[in-house]
N, C-alpha and C positions, 0 to 999 in steps of 0.2 A: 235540621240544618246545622245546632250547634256541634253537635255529634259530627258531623261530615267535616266543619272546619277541625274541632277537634282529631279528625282523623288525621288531617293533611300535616297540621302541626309535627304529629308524632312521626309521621314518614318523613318530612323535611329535618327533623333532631336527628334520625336515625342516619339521613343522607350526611348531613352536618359532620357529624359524626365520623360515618366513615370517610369522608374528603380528609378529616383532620388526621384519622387514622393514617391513609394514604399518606399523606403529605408528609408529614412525621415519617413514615416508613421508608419515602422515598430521600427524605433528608439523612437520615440515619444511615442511608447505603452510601451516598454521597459523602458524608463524612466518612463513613467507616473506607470508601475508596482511596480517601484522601490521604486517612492515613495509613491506610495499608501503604501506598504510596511513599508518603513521610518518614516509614518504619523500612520499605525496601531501598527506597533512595540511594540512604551511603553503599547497602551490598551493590545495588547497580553502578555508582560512580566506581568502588572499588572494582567491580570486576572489568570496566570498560578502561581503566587505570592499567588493571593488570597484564602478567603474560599469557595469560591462558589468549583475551581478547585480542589481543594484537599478534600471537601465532594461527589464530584462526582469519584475522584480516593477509595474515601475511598469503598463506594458504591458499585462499580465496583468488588475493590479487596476483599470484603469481599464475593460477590454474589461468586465471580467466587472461592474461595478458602472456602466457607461454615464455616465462620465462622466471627467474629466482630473486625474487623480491621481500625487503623488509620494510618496516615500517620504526621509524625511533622518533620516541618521547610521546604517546598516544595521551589524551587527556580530554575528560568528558570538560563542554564551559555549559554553566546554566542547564536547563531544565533538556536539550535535545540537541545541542551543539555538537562536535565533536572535533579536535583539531591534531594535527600531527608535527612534529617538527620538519619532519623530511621523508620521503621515500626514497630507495634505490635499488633497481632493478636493472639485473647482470644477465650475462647468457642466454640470449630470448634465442630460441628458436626458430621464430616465425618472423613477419617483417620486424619486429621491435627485439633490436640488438640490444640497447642499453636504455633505461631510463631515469630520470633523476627530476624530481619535488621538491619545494620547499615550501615550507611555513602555509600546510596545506589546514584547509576549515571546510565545514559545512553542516546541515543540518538533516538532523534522522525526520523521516516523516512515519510514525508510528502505524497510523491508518493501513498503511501499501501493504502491511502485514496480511490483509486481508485477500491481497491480490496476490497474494506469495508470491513477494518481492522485497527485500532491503530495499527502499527507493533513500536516496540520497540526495538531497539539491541545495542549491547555492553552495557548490563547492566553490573556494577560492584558493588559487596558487599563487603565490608570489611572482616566484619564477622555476620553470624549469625546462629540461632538456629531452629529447628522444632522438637518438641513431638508432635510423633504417636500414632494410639490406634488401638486396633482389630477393625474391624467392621463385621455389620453381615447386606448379603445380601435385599434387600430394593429393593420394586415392583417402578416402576414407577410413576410419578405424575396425567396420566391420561389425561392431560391437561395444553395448556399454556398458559400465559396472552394476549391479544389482541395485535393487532402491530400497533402504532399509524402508521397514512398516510406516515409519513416524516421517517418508518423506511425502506419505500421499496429503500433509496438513502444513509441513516446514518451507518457507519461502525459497524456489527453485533458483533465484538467479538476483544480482543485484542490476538495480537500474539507477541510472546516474542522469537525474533530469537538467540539472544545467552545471558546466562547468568554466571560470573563469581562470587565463592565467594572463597574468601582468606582464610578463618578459618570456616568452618561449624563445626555444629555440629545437630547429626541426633539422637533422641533420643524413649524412647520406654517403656514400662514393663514391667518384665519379673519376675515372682515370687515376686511381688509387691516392685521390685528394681526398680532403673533406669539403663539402660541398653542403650547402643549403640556406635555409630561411634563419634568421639571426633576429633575435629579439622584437619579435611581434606580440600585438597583442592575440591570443587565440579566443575565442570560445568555441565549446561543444555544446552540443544538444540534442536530444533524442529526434530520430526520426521514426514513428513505430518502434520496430525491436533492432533500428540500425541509427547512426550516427551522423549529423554535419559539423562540419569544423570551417566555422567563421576566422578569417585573419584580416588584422588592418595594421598598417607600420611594420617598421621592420627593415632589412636588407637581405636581397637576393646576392648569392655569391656561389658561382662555383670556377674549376678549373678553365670552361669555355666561353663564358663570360666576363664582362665588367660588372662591377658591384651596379645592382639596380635597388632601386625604392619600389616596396610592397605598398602599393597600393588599397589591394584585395585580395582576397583568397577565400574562394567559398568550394568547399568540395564532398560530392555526400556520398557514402560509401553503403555500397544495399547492395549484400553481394548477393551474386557473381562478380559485381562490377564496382571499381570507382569511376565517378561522376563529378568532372570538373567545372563546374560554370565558369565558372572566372577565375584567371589567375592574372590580375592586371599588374605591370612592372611599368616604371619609369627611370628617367634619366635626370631628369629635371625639375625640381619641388616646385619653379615660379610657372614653369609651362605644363599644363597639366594635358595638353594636346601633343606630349613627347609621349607617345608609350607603346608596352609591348604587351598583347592581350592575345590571352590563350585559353580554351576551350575547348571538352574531349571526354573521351571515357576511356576506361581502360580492364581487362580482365583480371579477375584477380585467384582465379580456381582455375581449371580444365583449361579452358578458352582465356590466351593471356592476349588477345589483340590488344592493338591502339588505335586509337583513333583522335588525330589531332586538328585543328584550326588554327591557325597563327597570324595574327594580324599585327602590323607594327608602323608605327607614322613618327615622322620625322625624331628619328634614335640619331643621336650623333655617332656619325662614324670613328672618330680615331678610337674610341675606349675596345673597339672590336677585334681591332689592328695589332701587330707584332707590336712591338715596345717600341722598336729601332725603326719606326716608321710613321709613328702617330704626330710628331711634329710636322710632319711634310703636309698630312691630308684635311681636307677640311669638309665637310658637306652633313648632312641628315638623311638617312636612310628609311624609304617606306615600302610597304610591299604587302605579299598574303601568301600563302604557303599551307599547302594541306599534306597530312603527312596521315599515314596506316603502316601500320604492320602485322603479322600475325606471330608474332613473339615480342620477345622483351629485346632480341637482339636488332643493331642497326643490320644484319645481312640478310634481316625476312624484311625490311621496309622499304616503302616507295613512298612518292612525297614530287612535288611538283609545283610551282609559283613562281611569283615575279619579283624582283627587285630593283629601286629608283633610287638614285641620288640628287639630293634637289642642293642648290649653292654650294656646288664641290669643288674646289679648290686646288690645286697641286702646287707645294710652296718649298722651293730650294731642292730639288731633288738633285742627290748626287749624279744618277747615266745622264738626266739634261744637261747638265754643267760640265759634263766629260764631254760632253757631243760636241756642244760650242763651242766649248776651250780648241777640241782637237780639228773642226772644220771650219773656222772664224763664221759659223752662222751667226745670227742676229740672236744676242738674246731675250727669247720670247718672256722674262722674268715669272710672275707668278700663272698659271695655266687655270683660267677657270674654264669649268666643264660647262657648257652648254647644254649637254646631253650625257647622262650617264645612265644605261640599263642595259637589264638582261633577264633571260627565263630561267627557269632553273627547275631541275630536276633531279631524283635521289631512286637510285634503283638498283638493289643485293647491294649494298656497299658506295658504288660507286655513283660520283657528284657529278652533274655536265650542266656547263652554263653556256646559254648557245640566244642567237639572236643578239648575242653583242651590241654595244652602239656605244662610243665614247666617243666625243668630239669636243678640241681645243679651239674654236671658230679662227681659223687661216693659220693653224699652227700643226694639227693632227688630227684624224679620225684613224678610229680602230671600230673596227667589224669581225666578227665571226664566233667560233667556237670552243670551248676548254674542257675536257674531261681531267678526272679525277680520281684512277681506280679504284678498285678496294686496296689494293697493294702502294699505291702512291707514288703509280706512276702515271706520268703526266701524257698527254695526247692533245690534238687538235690542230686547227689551222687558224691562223687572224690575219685579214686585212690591214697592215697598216698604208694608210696614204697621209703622206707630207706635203708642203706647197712648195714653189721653186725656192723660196729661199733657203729650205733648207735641205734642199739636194745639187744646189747647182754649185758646188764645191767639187763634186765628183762627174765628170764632164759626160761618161758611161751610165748614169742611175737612170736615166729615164729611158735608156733602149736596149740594157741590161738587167736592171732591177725593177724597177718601180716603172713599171711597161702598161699600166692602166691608168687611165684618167679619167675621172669621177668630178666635174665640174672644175675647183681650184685646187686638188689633191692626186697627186700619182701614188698608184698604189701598188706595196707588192706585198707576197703571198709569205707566210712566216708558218714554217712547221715546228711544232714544240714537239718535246721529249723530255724525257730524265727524269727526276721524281722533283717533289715539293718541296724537298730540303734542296737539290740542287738541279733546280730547271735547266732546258738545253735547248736550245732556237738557232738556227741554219742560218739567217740572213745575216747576222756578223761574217761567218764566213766567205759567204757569197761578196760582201761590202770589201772584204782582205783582198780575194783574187783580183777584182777591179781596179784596187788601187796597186796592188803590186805590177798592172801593166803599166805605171806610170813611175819612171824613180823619181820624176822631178814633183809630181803628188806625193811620193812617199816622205820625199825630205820635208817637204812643206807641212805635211802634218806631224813630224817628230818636232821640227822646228814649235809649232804651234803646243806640243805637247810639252818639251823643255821650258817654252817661256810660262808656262803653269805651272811648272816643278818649282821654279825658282819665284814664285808670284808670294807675297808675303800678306795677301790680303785674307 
């Protein structure tokens, strides 16, 4: 028995023994890592300082974004940080025209080595800019360069797992303005091997609109296709029930459709309006609108919805004030709309708004229909009917002109023409012959038109 213990003694010394060995052995790599480490350190700050580092990022960033980009003032911070002064990126090729960075950070993740990949994250950008451009789909290259020996172990591609900027701005043109997204906050972030870009604040602004507030913007790009969720816009920061919300996809290779949803609830009308018009109107506009195309251009798309004006208003309009002045009707002062809608539809170019309905309650209703070519020229027919007061100036309008009666309104038929810059409608016409069978009408309203000429109010 002493012998047995004695055995075990000498086998637990020997174990002893080697655990101390181990441990020691495995401390001594550990340190010797560290300062291997310690000893490469300044060559690695030094070369990630240098130009060699920063023409190989230039290289990289310009390959992978197709266009000619630099990077100034590169500088490693701390053990894995790395930060930039600025990027600027010219001549792009492909959608991205121009780019611009500042006061750019983030951190190497060493490990992703493994996964042959540069992974990169917690990028941070101050602020910076990118002009967009159309593009038009592009065959393949056919072919790719050779892969030296040493690329079957070298990290094939960089991945960029989160990206923050403080102030973007997204730009674009549109009617050979500049048009777009104006100092929002963005983020990126990987989805798979494709991208989403988060947006909140900001201003929406192009040529065909009023400046809107960015609400949202979430859009995730895995081509073939971009994919819109949300692009929500407002008018109103107190009313968060004012807004224009838009949702879609789109092609971005071979296959360049569209595909849109548009929804919009009480948008204030005048900011939509010519400039020389916006004091007169008043109201909120809401509606829904679905829109496709099979290109990029408005001459392959169709599109089709409706449009409401709710509390609308018509205040001081100059042909009301002509009208009165020149047939002493009553004046009807500011005109609220009762009713204001229409259908609308979009098809090769050309707009048609049909199902008409305006109505002044005992003042005026309009009914019918407007087209809007691709060329811009005008078409259609409207119903207007008025009530006696303001036809019975003209003693012929109701069994010459205004020949239907629709409850309290007589109404007559109004053909348009001309284009959009200078419309053209029949019924002045028709209103002139009528009164020239009468000279003692005709005096009575020059008469009425002089005492305005000379009116000092």
């Amino acid at each position: 028995m002493r012998d047995y213990i004695k055995l075990i003694r000498k086998k637990l010394g020997i174990i002893s023994f080697r655990n101390r060995l181990l441990g020691g052995g495995g401390l001594f790599l550990v340190l010797g890592l560290v300062l291997g480490f310690l000893v490469a350190n300044p060559r690695i700050t030094a070369w990630v300082n240098g130009d060699g580092f920063r023409d190989m990022l230039d290289r990289e960033t310009s390959k992978g974004l197709k266009l000619q980009g630099q990077y100034q003032g590169i500088s490693r911070v701390g053990w894995l940080s790395l930060h930039a002064d600025s990027f600027e990126g010219t001549n792009g090729s492909k959608t991205i025209v121009a780019l611009h960075a500042d006061n750019i950070s983030g951190t190497f993740i060493p490990l992703s080595v493994l996964l042959r990949r540069w992974e990169v994250d917690k990028i941070h950008i101050e602020s910076g800019s990118v002009t967009l451009q159309k593009t038009e789909a592009t065959p393949g290259s056919g072919g790719t360069s050779p892969m030296p020996w040493w690329g079957l172990f070298w990290p094939y591609r960089v991945h960029l797992a989160d990206v923050k900027v403080d102030d973007a701005k997204i730009l674009w043109q549109l009617h050979d303005k500049e048009s777009g997204i104006y100092d929002t906050f963005l983020e990126i972030t990987p989805n798979g091997r494709d991208f989403e870009y988060d947006a909140h604040g900001g201003v929406f602004s192009t040529p065909i609109s009023p400046k809107l507030e960015v609400r949202h913007a979430h859009v995730l790009i895995r081509k073939p296709r971009l994919y819109c969720t949300e692009l929500l816009l407002g008018d109103d920061a107190a009313h968060p029930d004012h807004r224009l919300r838009i949702e879609g996809e789109a092609g971005l290779q071979t296959d360049r459709s569209i595909k849109l949803k548009i929804d919009f609830d009480a948008l204030n009308v005048p900011p939509w309006l010519p400039e020389k018009v916006r004091a007169h109107v008043l109201g909120q506009a809401s509606g829904h609108f679905d829109y496709a195309s099979t290109g990029t251009g408005l001459e392959t798309a169709t599109g089709q919805g409706t449009i409401s004006i709710s509390q609308g208003i018509l205040h001081a309009l100059a042909p009301v004030h002509q009208y009165v002045t020149l047939t002493g009707s009553p004046d009807p002062g500011d005109l609220v709309l009762k009713i204001c809608q229409a259908d609308v539809r979009w098809k090769e170019g050309a707009m048609t708004a049909e199902n008409i309905q305006v109505e002044s309650e005992g003042v005026f209703r309009l009914e019918g229909t407007v087209t809007l070519a691709k060329d811009q020229t005008l078409s259609g027919n409207l119903e207007l009917g008025l009530t006696d007061s303001y036809i019975k100036w003209l003693p012929t309008a109701k069994t010459a002109i205004f020949t239907r009666v629709d409850g309290v309104y007589h109404f007559a038929t109004i053909h348009l023409s001309g284009t959009s810059q200078k419309p053209e409608q029949d019924l002045s016409g028709r209103i002139a012959k009528e009164v020239e069978k009468s000279p003692l009408l005709t005096l009575k309203l020059f008469f009425n038109q002089a005492a305005d000429w000379f009116s000092f109010d």
